[in-house]
N, C-alpha and C positions, 0 to 999 in steps of 0.2 A: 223791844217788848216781846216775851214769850207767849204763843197761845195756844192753848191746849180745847181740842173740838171735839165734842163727841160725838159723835155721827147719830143718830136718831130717828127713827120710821114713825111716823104720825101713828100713837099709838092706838088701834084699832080690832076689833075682835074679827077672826079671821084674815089678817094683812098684816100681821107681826109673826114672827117664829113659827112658821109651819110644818117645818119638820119636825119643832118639838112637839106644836098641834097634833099632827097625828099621833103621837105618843102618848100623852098625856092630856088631849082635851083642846078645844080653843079657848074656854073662858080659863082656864087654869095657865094656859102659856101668855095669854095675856096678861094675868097678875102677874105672872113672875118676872113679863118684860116692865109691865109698871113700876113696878118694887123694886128693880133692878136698877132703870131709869133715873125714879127719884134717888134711890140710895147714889148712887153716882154723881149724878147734879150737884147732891150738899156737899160730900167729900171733895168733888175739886173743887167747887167755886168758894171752899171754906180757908181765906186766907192765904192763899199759895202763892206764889212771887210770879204767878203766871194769870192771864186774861184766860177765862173759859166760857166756852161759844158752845151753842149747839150747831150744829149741821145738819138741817134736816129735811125731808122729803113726807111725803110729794113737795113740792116745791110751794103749791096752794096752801099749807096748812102752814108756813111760815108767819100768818096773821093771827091765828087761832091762838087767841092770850088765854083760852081756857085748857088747854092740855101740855103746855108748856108752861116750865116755870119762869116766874114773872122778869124774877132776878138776873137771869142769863141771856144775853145776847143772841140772837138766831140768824144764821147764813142760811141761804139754801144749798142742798147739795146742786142743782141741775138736771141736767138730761144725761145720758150714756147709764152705762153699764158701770159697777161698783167703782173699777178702776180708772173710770174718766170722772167721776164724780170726787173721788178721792184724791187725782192731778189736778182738779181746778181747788181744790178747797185749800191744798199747799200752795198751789203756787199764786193764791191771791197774798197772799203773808209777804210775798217779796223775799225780802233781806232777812226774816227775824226768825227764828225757831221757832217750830210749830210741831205738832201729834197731832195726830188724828186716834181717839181711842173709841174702841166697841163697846155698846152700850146693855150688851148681854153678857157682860162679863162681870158679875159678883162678885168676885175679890177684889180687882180693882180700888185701889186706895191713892193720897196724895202721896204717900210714898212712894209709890210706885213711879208717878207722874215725878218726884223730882228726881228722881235718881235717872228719869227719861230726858229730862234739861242737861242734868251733869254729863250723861251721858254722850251730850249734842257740843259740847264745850271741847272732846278729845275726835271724833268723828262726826261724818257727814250725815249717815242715817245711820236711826234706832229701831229696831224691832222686838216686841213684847210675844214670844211666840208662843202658840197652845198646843196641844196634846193631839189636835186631830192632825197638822200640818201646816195650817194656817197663822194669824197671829191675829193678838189683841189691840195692838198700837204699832204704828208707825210714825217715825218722824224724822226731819230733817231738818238741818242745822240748819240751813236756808231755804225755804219753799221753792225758790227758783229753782233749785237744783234738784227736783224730782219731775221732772220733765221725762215721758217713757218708761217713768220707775213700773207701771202697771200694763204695758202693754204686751198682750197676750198670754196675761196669768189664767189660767183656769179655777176659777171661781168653783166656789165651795165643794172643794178637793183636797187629796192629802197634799197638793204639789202646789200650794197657796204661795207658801214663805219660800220654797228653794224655786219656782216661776220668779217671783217677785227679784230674788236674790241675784238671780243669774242678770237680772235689768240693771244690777247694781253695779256690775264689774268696773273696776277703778276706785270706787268710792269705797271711804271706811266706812266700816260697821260694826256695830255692838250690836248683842240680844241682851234681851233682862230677863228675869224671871218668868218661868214660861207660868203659863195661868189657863185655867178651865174656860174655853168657850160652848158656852153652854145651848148644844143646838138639838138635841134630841133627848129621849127619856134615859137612855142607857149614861150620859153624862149627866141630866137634869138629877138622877137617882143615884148619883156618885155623889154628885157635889151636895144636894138634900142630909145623904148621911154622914156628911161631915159636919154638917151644921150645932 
């Protein structure tokens, strides 16, 4: 079985997107991570040949049936730091394919998401990489096998994905379509005018 997560912060005014916060406001980067959230939830979980999970944090708000949608499944992420939370979430999956996708990322489509399965059928891991250095998905033909994939990357940096990549060495990999992660006003007002 395939399953695609998408990682998700208990959505909350001042504790979501604060970089973009300071740019453009807390109740406005709250909408846009709400709007973002749901818009994502319905596109994967509509049909896909894949199970789609949330992964979310704090870990307490895993019970909270009022801010999450009803229909989808919820893991917790855990304790550590992005990339310890993001090693336990693959490697609970075992044997089967699995993404982990960001949940500030508005383009994001099931297309996206199958072409990150197809992708896992020729290599071991996939990454969906963005504009500032980082990337919007990760995943691994087998969970078991990202064991280390995140140790000692430097989080919210341009050296996200080549940190991450260099943990990969041996293993194959493919990138997909890089895609807008949307974490401040200068990208929020990029991506707005495309709309």
């Amino acid at each position: 079985m395939k399953h695609a997560v998408i990682f998700a912060r208990r959505p909350q005014l001042g504790r979501v997107k604060s970089r973009l916060a300071a740019d453009i406001g807390s109740v406005n980067a709250l909408r846009f991570y709400r709007s973002t959230l749901s818009a994502l939830c319905r596109r994967l979980s509509a049909g896909g040949s894949w199970q789609t999970w949330l992964g979310v944090t704090p870990d307490a708000s895993l019970l909270d049936a009022r801010i999450w949608p009803a229909t989808i499944p919820r893991l917790p992420q855990g304790y550590g730091d992005l990339g310890d939370r993001m090693e336990r979430i693959l490697v609970v999956f075992g044997q089967n394919p699995v993404l982990i996708v960001g949940s500030d990322i508005p383009d994001v489509s099931a297309r996206h998401i199958a072409a990150a399965f197809e992708a896992l059928h020729r290599r071991d891991l996939v990454f969906g990489p963005s504009a500032d250095g980082g990337y919007w998905l990760v995943g691994a033909r087998r969970g078991c096998d990202a064991a280390g994939l995140f140790e000692g990357v430097r989080w919210s940096g341009p050296e996200v994905l080549s940190d991450t990549m260099k943990n990969a060495q041996g293993k194959r990999i493919e990138l997909l379509d890089e895609l807008d992660d949307i974490d401040d006003g200068s990208s929020y007002q990029l991506w707005s005018s495309r709309r």
